[in-house]
C-alpha atoms as an extended CHARMM CRD file, in Angstrom:
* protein
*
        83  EXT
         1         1  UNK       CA             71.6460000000     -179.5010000000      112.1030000000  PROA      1               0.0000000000
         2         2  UNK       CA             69.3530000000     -180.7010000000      115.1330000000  PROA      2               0.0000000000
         3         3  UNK       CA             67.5160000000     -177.9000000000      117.5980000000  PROA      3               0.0000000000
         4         4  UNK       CA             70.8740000000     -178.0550000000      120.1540000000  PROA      4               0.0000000000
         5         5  UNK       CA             72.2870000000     -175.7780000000      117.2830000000  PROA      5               0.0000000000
         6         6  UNK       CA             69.5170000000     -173.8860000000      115.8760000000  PROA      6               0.0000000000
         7         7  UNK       CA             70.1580000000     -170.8940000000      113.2750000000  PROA      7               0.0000000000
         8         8  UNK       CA             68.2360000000     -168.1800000000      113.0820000000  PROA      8               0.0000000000
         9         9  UNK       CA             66.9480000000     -164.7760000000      114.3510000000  PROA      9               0.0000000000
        10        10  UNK       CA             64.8150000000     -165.3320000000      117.4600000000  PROA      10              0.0000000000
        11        11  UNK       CA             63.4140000000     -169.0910000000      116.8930000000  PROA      11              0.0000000000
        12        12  UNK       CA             65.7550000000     -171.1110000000      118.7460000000  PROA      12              0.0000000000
        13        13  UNK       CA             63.7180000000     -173.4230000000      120.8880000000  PROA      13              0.0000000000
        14        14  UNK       CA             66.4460000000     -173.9700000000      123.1640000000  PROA      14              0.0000000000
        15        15  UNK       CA             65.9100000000     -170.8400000000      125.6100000000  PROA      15              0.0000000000
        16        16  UNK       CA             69.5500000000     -171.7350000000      127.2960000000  PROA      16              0.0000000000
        17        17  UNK       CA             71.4900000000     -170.9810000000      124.1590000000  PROA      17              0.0000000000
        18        18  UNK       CA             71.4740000000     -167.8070000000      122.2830000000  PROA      18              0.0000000000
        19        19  UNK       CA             70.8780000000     -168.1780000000      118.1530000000  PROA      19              0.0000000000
        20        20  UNK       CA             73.9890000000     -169.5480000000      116.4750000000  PROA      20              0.0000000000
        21        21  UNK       CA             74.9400000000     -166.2880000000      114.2050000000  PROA      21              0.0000000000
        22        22  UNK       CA             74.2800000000     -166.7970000000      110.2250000000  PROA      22              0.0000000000
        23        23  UNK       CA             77.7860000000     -166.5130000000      109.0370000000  PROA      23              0.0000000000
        24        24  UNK       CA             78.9980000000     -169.2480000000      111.7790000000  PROA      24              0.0000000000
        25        25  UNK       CA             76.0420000000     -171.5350000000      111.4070000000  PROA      25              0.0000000000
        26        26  UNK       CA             77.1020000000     -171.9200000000      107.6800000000  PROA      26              0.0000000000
        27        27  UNK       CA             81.0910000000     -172.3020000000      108.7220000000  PROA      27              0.0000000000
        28        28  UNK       CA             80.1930000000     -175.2470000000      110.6470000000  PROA      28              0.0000000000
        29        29  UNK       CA             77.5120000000     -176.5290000000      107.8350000000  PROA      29              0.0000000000
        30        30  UNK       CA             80.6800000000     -176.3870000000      105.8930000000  PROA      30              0.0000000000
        31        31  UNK       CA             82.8620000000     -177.9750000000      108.3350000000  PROA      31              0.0000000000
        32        32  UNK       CA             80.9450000000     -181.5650000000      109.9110000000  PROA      32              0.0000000000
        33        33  UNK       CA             84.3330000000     -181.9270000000      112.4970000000  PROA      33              0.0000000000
        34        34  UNK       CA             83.8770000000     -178.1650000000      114.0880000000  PROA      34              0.0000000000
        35        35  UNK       CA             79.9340000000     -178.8920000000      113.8590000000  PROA      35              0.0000000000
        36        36  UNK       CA             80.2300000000     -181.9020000000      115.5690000000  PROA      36              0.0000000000
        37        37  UNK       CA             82.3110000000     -181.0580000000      118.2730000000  PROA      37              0.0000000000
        38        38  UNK       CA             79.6990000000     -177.9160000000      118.7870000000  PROA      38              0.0000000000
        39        39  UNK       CA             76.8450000000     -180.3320000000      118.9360000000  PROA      39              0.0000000000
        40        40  UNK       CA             78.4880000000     -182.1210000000      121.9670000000  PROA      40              0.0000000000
        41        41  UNK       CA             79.2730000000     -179.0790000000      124.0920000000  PROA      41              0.0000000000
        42        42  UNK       CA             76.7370000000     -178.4740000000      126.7320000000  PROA      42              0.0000000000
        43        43  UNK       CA             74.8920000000     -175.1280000000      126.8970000000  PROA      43              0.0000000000
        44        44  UNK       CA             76.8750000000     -173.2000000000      128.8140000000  PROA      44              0.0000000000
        45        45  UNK       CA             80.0070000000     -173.8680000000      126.0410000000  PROA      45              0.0000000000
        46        46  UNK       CA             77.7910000000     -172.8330000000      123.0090000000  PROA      46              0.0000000000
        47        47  UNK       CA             76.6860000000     -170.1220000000      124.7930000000  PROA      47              0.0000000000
        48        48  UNK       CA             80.3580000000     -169.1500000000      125.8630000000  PROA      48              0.0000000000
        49        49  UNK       CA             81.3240000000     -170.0380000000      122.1490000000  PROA      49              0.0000000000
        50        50  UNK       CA             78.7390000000     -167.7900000000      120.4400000000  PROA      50              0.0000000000
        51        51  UNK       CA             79.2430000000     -164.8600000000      122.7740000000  PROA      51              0.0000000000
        52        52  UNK       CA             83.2410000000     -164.7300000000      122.3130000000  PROA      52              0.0000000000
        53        53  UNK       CA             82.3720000000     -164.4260000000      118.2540000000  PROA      53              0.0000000000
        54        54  UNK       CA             79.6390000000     -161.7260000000      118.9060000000  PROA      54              0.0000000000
        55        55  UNK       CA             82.2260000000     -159.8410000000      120.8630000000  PROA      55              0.0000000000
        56        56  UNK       CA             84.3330000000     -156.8230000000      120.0850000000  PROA      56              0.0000000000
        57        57  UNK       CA             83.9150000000     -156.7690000000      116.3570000000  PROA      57              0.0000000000
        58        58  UNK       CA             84.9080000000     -153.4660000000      114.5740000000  PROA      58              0.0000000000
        59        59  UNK       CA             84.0670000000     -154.7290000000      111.1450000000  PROA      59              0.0000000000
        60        60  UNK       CA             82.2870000000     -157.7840000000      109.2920000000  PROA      60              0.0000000000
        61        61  UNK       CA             86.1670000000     -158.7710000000      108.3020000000  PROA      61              0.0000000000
        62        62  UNK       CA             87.1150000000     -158.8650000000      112.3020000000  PROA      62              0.0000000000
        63        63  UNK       CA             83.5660000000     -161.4840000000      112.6530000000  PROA      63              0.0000000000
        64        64  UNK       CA             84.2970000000     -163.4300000000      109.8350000000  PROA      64              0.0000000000
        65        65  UNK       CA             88.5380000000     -163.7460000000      110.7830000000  PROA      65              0.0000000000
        66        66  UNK       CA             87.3640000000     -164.6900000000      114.1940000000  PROA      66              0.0000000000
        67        67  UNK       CA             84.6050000000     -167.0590000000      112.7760000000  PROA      67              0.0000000000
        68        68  UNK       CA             87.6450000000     -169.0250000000      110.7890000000  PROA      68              0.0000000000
        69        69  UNK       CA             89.3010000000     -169.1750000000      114.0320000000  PROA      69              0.0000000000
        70        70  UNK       CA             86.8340000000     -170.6160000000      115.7160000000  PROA      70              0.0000000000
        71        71  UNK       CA             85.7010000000     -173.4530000000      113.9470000000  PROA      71              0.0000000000
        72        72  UNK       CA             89.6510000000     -174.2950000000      113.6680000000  PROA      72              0.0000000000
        73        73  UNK       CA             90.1690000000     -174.6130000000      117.3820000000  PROA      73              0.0000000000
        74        74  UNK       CA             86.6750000000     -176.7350000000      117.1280000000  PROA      74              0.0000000000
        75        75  UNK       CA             87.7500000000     -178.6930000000      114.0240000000  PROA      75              0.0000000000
        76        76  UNK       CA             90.9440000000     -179.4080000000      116.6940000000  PROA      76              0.0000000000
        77        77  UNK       CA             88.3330000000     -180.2570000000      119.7830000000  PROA      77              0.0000000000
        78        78  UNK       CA             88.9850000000     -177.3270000000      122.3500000000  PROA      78              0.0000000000
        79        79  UNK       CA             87.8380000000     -174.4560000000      123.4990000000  PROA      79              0.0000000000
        80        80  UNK       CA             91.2300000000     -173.1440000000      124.6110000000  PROA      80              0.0000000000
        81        81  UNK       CA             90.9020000000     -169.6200000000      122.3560000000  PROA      81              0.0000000000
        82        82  UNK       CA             87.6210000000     -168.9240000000      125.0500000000  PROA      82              0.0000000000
        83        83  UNK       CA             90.8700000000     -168.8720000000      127.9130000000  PROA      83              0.0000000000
């Protein structure tokens, strides 16, 4: 992956976008269709993106679920679960 999707804790040199979270920055390692279509959002997306998968988790099963779910709406080029 380039620096417009860094992973890590705290090293992202892009200050506009918050550090992709481990367990999704290996989904989309996994998955070069989701990763791609993450590389071409702008900022504001990602940032949208990594903040709805941050959200209102209970449990590491409730991240992970809504990781998968994620990076199939991306594998399928929209954003439309972020509505």
């Amino acid at each position: 992956m380039n620096d417009k999707s860094f992973i890590g804790l705290g090293h992202n040199p892009n200050p506009n976008v918050p550090d992709i979270p481990e367990g999704f920055g290996y989904a989309l390692y996994e998955d070069p269709e989701a990763r791609h279509f993450f590389e071409g959002l702008n900022d504001i997306e990602k940032t949208g993106v990594i903040r709805f998968i941050q959200s209102n988790n209970a449990t590491g099963d409730e991240a992970r679920d809504k990781i998968n779910s994620v990076v199939t709406f991306l594998r399928n080029n929209t954003l439309s679960f972020m509505k």
